[in-house]
N, C-alpha and C positions, 0 to 999 in steps of 0.2 A: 504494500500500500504506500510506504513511502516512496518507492518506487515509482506508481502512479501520482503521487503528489508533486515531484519534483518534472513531472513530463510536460512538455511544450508542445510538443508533435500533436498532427493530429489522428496516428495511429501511433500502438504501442506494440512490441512484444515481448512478454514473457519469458523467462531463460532462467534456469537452475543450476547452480555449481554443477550437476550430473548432466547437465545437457551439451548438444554439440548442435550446430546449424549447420549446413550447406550453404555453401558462401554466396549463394543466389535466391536464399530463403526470400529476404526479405524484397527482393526485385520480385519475384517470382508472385508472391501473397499479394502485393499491393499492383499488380496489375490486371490481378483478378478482380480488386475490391469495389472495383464500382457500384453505388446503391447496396452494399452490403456494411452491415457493425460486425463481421466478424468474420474472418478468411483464414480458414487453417488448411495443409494437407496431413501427408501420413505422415505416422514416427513408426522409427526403427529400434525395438529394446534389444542390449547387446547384453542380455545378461546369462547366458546358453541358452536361451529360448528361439534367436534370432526372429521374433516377433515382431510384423508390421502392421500397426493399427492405425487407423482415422479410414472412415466413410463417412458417405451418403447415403440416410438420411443421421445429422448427428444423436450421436446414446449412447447409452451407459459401455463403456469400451470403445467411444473414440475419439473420447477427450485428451490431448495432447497438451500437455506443459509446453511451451514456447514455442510448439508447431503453429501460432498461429499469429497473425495480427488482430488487434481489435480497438476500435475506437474507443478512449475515453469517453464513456457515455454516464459516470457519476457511480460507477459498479463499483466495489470494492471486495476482497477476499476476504470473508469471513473467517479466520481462525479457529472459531469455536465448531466449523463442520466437519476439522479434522478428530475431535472430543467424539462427534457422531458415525466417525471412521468414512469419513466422505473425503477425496479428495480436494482441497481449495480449487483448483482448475475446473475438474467437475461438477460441483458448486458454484461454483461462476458462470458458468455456461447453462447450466440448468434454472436457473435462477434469468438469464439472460434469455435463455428459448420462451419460457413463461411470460414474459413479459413481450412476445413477439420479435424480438429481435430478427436479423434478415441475417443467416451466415449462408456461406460458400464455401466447398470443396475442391481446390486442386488434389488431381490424382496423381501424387508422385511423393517420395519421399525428401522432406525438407526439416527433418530434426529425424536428429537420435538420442534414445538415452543409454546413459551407462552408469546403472545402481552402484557399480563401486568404483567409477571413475575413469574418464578417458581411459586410454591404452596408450 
């Protein structure tokens, strides 16, 4: 959230110590995002699973941590949903779907994560 508080843009995106972008993520996200608050594609988990999630239509499994841009639109990460074992990302976006929000999907992979840290 401070994160959000200090942004100027008027897109933002998300990244966690465990994440990695593809150096065209954010070329790639914001040329999709015309008339949309929220542009993610897939991520890649490197954790031996070699697992790649995000579709269309968005749910529960294809919420991506910083696979995505999203308009500052006054949303904030609730903390207290990870107490409810909910992801903050997933939280966010669920929270944002309810309220109508307009996202989009690129099909292609533009983050990864690694639970125990780059390679």
């Amino acid at each position: 959230n401070f994160g959000l508080d200090q942004a100027r843009g008027e897109w933002v995106a998300a990244l966690g110590d465990d994440d990695w972008l593809e150096c065209d993520m954010v070329e790639t996200l914001l040329a999709a995002s015309a008339g949309y608050d929220l542009v993610y594609g897939e991520s890649a988990t490197h954790d031996g699973s070699d697992r790649v999630f995000g579709s269309w239509p968005p749910g529960w499994g294809t919420f991506c941590d910083g696979a995505n841009i999203r308009r500052n639109q006054g949303y904030r990460y609730d903390r207290g949903c990870v107490d409810r074992h909910l992801p903050e990302d997933a939280d966010l976006w669920i929270r944002m779907l309810a309220d109508g929000r307009r996202f989009r999907f690129v099909d292609r992979i533009v983050h990864h994560y690694y639970p125990a840290g780059p390679r």
